[in-house]
N, C-alpha and C positions, 0 to 999 in steps of 0.2 A: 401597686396602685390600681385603683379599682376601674371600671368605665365611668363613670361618673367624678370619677374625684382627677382624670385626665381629662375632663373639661373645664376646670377650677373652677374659680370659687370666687363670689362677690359679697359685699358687706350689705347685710341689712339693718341699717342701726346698727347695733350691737351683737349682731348676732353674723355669724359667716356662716354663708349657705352654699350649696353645688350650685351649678349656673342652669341645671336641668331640675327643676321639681315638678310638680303636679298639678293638675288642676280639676277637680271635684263636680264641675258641673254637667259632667255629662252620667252623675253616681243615681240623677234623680229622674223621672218617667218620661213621657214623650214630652218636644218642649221647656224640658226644664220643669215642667210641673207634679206633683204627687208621687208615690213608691217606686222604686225601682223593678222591670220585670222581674228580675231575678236579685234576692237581696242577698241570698247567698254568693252571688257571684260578687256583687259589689263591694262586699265585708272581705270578700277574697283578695281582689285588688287592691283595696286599701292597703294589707297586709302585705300585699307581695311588695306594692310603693316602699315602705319602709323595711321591707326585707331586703330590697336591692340598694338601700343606704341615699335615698330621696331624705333627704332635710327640709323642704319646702312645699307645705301646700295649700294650695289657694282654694276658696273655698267663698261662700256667703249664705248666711242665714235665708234668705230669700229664695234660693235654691231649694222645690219642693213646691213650697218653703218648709225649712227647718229639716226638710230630710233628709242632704246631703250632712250638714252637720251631728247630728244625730246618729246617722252614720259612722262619721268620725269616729264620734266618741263612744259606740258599742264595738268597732275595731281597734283603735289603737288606746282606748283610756286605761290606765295611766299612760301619760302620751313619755314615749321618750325625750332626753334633759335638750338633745339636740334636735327637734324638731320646732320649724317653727310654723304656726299655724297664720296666714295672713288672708285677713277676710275685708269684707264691704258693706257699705250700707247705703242706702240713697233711695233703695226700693222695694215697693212692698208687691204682693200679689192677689189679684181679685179670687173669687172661686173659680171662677171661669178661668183660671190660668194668665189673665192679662196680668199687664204688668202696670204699675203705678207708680208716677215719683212722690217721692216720701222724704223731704228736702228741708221739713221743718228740723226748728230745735228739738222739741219735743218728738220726734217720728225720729231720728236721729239718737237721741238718746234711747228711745224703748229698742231698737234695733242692734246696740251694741248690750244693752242687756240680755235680751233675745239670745244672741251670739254667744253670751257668757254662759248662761245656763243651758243651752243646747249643747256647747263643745263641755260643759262640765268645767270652767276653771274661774278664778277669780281676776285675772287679766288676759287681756287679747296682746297680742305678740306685736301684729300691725296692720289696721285698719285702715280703709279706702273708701274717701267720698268718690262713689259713683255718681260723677256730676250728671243729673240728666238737661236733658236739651241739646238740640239739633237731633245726629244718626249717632249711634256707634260708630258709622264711618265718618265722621266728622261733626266733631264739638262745636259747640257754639260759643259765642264769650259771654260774658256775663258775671259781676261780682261773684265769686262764693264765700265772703268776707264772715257773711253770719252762721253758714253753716260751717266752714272748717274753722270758727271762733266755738262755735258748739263741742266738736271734736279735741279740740286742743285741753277745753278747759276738764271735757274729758279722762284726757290723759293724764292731766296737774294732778286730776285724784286718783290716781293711777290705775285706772280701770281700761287704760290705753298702753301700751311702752312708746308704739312709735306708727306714724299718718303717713298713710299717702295720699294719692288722687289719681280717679280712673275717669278716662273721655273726657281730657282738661284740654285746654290750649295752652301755650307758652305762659298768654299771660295771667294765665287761672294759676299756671305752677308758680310762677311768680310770685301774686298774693297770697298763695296760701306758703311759702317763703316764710314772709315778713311775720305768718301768723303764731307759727311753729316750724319747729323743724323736719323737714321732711324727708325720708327714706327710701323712696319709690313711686315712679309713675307709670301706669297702667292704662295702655292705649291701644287703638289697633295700630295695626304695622307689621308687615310683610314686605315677600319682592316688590310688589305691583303697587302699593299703599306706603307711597314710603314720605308724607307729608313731614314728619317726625325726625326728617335726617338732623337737620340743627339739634334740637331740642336733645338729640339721643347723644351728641358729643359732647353738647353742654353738660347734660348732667355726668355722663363719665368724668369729666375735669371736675367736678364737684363728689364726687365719691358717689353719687346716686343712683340705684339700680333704675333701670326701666324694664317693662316686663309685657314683652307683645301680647295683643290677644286676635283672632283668627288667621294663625298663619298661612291660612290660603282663603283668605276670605275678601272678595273682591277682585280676581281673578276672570278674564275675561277669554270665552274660549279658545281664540289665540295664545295666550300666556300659557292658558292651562296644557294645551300643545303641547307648547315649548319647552315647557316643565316636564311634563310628561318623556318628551324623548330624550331629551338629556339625563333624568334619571335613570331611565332604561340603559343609556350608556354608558352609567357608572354603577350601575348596581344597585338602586335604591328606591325605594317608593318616593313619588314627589313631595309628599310630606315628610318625608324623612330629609330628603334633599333641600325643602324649604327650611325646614330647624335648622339644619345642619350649616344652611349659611346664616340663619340670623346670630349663630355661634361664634360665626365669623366674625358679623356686623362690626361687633364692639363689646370688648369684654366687660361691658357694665349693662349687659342684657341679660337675663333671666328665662329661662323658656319656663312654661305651665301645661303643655301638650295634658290633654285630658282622654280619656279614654272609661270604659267600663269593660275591657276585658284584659284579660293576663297578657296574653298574646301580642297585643298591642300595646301593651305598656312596653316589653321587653322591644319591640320594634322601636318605639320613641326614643329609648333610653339608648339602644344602641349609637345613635346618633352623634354621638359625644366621640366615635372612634374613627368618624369621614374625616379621610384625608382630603380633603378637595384642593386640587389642583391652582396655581393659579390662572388658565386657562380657565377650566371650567369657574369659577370666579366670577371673571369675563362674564361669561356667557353667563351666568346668571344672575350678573348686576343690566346687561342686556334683554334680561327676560320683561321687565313689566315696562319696556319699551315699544310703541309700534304697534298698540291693542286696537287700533278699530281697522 
């Protein structure tokens, strides 16, 4: 049994993945925007991702834009049968690097074609309305009845397999529910940001991956402390020690740990082999207590 394949394995749709994949956007320039310093090293990484038997990565045309994807598919195309590729849409990018919500039908539709022809394929595995509104650290509510209607009818023609939703609330996952069927929700969530506990048990009872995104993002110099020395006491960078319990969390969690060097991937992916104690548990269901 491999490192990865002793941290099992959750359903995506249809498709069963490791509970540790990838996540692409850190493949593209500073900020998220234009070429990668190094493209050789990037093309490397990708390689080595699915060299160490990563089934899962996350990715979006907007990333660049277009260069993380692109990427992709000058590293692994013909992409392997077990590989799934799960990407987003909801935003577009100025020249200036800003970022733009892009929420219509029509902006919405051009974005998962964008997606198609950059990754090289004729359907996307599984797609994510990046709802914009409020932070990343907290969604706002709001219908998104028209746009994952856009999506859905999308997928009818099967230029979709399977939706998700990224920076939703309860009751965003809810409507888009009733709209289609949904696969996966894509939120922030760590020790410290842990708004998401309901929602994360809910959908495990419903077979549905959730899949955090900045695991030490929001983190306040206290926390990071405590992080800090406790990882030191077990042997681990605190990033590795934060993965290492969202592992824990609930086995209907997904990690996406991103990186641009070899080095680091192999750090991330070790992760899968912490034993953590249930003591140390404790203490780091205690960590994003007591921050001011």
């Amino acid at each position: 049994m491999t490192v990865l394949e002793r941290a099992g394995t959750w359903q995506l749709g249809d498709r069963t993945v490791k509970r540790i994949g990838y996540g692409a956007m850190q493949l593209a320039g500073p900020h998220v925007f234009g070429p990668p310093k190094d493209r050789d090293g990037a093309l490397a990484v990708l390689r080595a991702v699915v060299a160490a038997g990563v089934d899962h990565i996350d990715t979006s045309d907007f990333y660049g834009p277009h260069i993380t994807n692109q990427l992709i598919r000058e590293a692994l195309y013909p992409y392997p049968y077990d590989l799934t590729i799960v990407t987003k849409v909801g935003v577009t990018r100025g020249n200036d690097g800003s970022w733009h919500s892009a929420q219509d039908s029509a902006s919405l539709v051009q974005s998962v074609h964008d997606n198609l022809r950059n990754l090289g394929i004729d359907a996307l595995d599984v797609v994510n309305l990046r709802v914009m509104g409020g932070t990343a650290q907290a969604p706002s509510e709001g219908s998104i009845e028209e746009r994952f209607t856009a999506l859905a009818e999308l997928r009818q023609q099967g230029l979709i397999r399977h939706l998700g939703i990224s920076n939703a609330t309860s009751t965003q996952v809810s409507e888009a529910q009733r709209i289609a069927p949904l696969v996966c929700v894509q939120n922030h969530y760590n020790l410290v940001h842990r708004a998401d506990d309901a929602m994360i048990d809910e959908l495990a009872a419903a077979g549905i991956a959730y899949v955090p995104f900045f695991p030490m993002g929001g983190f306040a110099p206290v926390q990071s402390d405590r992080l800090s020395a406790l990882a030191a006491k077990v042997g681990a960078s605190p990033l590795q020690l934060a993965l290492a319990w969202l592992l824990r969390r609930s086995l209907n969690i997904l990690l996406i740990p991103g990186t641009s060097r070899v080095a680091h991937l192999e750090q991330n992916l070790a992760v899968a082999d912490f034993d953590l104690s249930a003591d140390t548990m404790v203490e780091l269901n205690a960590t994003g207590v007591g921050a001011a």
